[in-house]
N, CA, C and O atoms as a GROMACS GRO file, in nm:
protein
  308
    1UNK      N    1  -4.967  13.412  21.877
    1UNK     CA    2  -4.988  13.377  21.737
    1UNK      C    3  -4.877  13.283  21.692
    1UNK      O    4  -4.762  13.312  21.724
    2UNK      N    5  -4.900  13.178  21.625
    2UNK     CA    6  -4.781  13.119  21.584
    2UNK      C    7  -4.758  13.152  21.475
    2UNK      O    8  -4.830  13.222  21.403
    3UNK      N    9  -4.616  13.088  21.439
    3UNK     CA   10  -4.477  13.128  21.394
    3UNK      C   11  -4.525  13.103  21.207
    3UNK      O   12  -4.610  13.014  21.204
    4UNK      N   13  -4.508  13.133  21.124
    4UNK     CA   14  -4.544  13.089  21.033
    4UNK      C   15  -4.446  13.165  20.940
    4UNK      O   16  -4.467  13.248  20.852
    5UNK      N   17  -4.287  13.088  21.011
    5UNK     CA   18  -4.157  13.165  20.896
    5UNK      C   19  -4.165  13.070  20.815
    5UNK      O   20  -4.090  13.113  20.727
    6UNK      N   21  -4.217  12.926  20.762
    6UNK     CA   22  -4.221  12.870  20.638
    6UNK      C   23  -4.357  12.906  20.551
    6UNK      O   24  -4.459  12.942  20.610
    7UNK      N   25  -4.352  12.893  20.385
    7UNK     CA   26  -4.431  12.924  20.357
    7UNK      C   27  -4.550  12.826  20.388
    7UNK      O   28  -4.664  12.861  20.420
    8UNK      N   29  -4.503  12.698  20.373
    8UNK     CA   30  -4.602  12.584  20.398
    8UNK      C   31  -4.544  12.495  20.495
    8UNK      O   32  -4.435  12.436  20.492
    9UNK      N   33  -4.641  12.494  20.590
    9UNK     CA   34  -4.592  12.364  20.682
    9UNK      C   35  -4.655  12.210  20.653
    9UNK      O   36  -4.775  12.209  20.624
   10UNK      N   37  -4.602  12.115  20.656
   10UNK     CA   38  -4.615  12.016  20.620
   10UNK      C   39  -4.660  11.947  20.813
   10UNK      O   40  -4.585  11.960  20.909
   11UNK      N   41  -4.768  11.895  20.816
   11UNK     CA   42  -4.799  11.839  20.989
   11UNK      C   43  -4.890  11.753  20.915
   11UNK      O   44  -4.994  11.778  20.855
   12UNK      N   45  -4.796  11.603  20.943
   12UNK     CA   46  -4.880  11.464  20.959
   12UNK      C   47  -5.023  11.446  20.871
   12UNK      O   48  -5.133  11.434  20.926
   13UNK      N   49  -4.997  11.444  20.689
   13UNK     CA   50  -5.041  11.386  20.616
   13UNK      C   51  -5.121  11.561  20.541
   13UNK      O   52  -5.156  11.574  20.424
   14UNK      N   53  -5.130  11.650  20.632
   14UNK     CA   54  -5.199  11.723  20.560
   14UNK      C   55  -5.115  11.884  20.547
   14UNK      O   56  -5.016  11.894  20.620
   15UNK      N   57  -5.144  11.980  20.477
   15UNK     CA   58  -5.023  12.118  20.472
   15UNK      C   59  -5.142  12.228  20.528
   15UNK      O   60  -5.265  12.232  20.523
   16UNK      N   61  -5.046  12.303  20.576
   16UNK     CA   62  -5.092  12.413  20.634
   16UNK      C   63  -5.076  12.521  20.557
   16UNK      O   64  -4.966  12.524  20.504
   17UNK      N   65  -5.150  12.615  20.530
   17UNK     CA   66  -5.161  12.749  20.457
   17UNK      C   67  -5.205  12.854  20.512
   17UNK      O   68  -5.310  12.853  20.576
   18UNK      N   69  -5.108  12.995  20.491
   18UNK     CA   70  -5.116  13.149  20.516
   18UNK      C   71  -5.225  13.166  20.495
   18UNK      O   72  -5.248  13.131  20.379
   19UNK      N   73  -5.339  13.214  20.560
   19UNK     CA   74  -5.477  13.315  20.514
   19UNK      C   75  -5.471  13.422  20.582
   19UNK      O   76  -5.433  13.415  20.699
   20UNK      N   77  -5.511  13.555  20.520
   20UNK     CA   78  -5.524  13.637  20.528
   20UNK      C   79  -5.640  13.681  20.542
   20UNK      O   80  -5.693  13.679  20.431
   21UNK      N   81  -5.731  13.732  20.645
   21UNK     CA   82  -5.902  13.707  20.670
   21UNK      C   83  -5.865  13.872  20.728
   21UNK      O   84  -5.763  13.932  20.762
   22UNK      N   85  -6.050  13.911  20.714
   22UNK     CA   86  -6.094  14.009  20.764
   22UNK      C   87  -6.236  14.056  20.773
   22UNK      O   88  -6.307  13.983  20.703
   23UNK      N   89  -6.312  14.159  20.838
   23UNK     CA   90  -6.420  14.164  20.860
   23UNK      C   91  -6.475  14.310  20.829
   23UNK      O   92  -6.457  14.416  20.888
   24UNK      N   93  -6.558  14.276  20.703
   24UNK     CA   94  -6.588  14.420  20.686
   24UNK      C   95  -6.707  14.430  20.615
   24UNK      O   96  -6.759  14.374  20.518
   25UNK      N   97  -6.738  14.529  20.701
   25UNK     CA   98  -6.918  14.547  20.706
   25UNK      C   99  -6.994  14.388  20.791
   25UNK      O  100  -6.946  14.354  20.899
   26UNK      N  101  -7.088  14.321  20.740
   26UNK     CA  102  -7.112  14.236  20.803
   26UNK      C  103  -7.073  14.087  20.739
   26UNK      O  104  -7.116  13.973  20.758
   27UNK      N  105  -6.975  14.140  20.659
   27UNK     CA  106  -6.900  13.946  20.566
   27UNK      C  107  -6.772  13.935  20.628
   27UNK      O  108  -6.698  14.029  20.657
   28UNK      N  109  -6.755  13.844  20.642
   28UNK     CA  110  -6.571  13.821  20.597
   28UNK      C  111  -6.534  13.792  20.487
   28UNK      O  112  -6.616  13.757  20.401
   29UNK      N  113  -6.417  13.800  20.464
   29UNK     CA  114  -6.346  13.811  20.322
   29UNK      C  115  -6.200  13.748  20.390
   29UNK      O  116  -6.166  13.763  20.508
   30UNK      N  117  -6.135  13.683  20.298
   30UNK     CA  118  -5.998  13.617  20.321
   30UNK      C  119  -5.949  13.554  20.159
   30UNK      O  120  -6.015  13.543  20.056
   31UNK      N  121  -5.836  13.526  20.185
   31UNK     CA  122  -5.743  13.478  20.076
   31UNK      C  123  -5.625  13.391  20.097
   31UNK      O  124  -5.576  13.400  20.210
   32UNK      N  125  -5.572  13.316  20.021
   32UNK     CA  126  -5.495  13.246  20.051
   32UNK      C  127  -5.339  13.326  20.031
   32UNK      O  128  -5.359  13.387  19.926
   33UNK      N  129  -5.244  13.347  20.059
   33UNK     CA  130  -5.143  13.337  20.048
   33UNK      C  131  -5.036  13.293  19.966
   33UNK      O  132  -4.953  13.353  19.898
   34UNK      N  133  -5.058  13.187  19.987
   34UNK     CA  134  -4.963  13.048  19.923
   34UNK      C  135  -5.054  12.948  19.803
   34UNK      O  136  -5.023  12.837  19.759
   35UNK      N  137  -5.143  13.011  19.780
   35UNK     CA  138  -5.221  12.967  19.661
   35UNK      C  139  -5.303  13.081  19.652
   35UNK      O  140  -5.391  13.106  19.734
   36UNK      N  141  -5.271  13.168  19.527
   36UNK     CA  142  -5.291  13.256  19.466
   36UNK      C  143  -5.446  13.236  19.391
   36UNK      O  144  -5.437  13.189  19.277
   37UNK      N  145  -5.532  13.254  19.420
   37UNK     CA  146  -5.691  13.295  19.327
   37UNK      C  147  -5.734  13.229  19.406
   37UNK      O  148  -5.844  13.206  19.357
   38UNK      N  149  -5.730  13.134  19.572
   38UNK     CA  150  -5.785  13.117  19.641
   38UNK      C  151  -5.832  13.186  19.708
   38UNK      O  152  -5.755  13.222  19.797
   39UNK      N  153  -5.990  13.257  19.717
   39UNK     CA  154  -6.029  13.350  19.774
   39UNK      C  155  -6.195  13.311  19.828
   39UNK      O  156  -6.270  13.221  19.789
   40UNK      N  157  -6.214  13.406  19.920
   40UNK     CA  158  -6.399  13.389  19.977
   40UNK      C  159  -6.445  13.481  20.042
   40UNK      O  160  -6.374  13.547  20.116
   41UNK      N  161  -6.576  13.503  20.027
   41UNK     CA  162  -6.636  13.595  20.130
   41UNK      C  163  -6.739  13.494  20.188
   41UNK      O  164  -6.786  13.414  20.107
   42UNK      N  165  -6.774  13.487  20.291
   42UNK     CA  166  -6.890  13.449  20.408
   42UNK      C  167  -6.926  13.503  20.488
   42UNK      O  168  -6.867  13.604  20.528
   43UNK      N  169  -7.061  13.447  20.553
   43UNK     CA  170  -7.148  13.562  20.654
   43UNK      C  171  -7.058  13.569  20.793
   43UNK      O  172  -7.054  13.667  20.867
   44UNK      N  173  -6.983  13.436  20.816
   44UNK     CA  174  -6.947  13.386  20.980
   44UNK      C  175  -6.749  13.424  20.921
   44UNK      O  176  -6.711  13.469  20.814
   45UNK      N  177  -6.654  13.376  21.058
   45UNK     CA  178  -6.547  13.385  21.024
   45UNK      C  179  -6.565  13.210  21.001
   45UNK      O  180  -6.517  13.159  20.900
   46UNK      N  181  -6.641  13.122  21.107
   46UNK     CA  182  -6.630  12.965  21.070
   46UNK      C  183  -6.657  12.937  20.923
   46UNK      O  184  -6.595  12.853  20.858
   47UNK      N  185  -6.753  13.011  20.876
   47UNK     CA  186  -6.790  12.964  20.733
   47UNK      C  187  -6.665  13.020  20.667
   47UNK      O  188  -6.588  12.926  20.648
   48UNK      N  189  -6.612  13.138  20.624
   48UNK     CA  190  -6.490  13.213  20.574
   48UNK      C  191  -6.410  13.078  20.575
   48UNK      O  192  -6.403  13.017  20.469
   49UNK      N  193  -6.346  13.025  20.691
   49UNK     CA  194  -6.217  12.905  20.693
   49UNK      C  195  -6.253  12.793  20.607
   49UNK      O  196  -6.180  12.728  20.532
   50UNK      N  197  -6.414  12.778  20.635
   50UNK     CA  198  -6.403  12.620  20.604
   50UNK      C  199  -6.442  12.667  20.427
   50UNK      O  200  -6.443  12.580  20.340
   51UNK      N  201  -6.467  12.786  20.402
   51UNK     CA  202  -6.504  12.780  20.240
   51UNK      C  203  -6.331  12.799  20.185
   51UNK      O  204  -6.302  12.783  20.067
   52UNK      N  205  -6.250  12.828  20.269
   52UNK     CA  206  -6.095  12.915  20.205
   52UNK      C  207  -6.042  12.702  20.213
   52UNK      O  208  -5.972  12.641  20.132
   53UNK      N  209  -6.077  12.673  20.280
   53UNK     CA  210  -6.013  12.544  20.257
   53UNK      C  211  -6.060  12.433  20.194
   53UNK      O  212  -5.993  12.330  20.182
   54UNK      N  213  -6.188  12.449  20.145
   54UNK     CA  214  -6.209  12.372  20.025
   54UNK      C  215  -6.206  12.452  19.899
   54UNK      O  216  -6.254  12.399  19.799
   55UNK      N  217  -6.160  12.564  19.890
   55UNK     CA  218  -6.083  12.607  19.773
   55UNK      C  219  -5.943  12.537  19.749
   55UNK      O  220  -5.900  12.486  19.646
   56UNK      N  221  -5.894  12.547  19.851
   56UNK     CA  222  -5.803  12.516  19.883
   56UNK      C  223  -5.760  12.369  19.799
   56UNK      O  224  -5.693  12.355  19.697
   57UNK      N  225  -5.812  12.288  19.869
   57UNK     CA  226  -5.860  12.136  19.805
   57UNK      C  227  -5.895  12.132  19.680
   57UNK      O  228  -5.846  12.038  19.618
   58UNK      N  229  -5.994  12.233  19.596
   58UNK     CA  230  -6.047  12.212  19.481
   58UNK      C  231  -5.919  12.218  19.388
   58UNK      O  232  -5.889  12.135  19.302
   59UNK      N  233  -5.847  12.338  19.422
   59UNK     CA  234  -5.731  12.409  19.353
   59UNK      C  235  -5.619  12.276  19.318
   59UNK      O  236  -5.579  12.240  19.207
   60UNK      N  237  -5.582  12.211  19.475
   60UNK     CA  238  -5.504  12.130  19.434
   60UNK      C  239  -5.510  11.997  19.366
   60UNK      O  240  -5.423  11.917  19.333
   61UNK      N  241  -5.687  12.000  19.352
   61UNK     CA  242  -5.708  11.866  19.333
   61UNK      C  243  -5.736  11.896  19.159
   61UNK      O  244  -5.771  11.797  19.094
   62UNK      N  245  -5.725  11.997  19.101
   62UNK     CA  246  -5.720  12.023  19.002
   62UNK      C  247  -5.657  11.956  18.850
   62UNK      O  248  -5.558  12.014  18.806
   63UNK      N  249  -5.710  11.840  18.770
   63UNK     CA  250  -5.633  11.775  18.677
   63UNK      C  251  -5.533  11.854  18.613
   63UNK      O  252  -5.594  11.954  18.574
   64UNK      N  253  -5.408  11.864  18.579
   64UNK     CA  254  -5.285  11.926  18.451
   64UNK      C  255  -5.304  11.837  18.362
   64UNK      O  256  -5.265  11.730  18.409
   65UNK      N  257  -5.336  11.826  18.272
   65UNK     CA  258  -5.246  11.830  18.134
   65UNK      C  259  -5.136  11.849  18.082
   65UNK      O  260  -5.115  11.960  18.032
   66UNK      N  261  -5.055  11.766  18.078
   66UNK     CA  262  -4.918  11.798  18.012
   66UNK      C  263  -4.917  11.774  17.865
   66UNK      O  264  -4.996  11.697  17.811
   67UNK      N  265  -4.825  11.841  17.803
   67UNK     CA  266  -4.836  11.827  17.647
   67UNK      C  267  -4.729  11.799  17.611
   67UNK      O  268  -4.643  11.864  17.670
   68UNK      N  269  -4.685  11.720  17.526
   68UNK     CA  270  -4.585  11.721  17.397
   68UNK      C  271  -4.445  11.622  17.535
   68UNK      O  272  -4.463  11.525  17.608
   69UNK      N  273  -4.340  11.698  17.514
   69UNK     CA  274  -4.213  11.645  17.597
   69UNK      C  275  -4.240  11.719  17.734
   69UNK      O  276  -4.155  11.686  17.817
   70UNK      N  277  -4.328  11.806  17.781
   70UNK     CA  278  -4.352  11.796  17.882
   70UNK      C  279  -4.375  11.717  18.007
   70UNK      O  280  -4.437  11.613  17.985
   71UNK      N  281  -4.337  11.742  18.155
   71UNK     CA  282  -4.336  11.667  18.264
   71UNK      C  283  -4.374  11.733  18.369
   71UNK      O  284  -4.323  11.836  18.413
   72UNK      N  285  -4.490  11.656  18.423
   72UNK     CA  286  -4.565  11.732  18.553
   72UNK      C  287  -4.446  11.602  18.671
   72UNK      O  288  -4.427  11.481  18.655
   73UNK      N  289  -4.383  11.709  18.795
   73UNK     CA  290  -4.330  11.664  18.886
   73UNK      C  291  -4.350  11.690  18.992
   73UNK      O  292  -4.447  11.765  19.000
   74UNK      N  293  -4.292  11.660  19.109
   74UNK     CA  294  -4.398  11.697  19.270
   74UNK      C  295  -4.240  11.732  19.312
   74UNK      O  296  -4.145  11.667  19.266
   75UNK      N  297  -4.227  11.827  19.392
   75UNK     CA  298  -4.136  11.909  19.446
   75UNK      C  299  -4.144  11.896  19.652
   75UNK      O  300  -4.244  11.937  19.709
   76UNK      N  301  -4.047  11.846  19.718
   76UNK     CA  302  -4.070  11.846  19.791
   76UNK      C  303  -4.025  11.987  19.882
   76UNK      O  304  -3.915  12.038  19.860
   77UNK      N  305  -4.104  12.036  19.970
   77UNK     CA  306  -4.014  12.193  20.016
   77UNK      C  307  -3.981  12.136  20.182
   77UNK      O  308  -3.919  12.208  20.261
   0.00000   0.00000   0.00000
């Protein structure tokens, strides 16, 4: 299993994220980790990944709004 002592790995243009998956009864179910209300159930574990990672995508691709003297900034880890 690999190593996953950072929370996010950063590999050549795209980030990697913690999921937490499992199988119970006949769905899977998983969640993200490192982005919190990212969650799914599917019939397959292939479907489970590929639905947890276009949450994934939706989440970050998500417009903010900033208001007033507020400032949206990008943080590098």
């Amino acid at each position: 299993m690999e190593n996953y002592s950072k929370t996010i790995a950063k590999r050549e243009n795209y980030m990697v994220y913690r999921a937490v998956i499992k199988k119970s009864g006949d769905w899977w179910m998983g969640w993200l980790i490192d982005l919190p209300g990212v969650n799914s159930q599917e019939k397959s574990r292939k479907a489970l990944l590929e639905s947890l990672k276009i949450g994934a995508e939706d989440m970050l691709n998500t417009p903010v709004e900033v208001k007033g003297e507020e400032e949206l900034v990008k943080i590098e880890v």
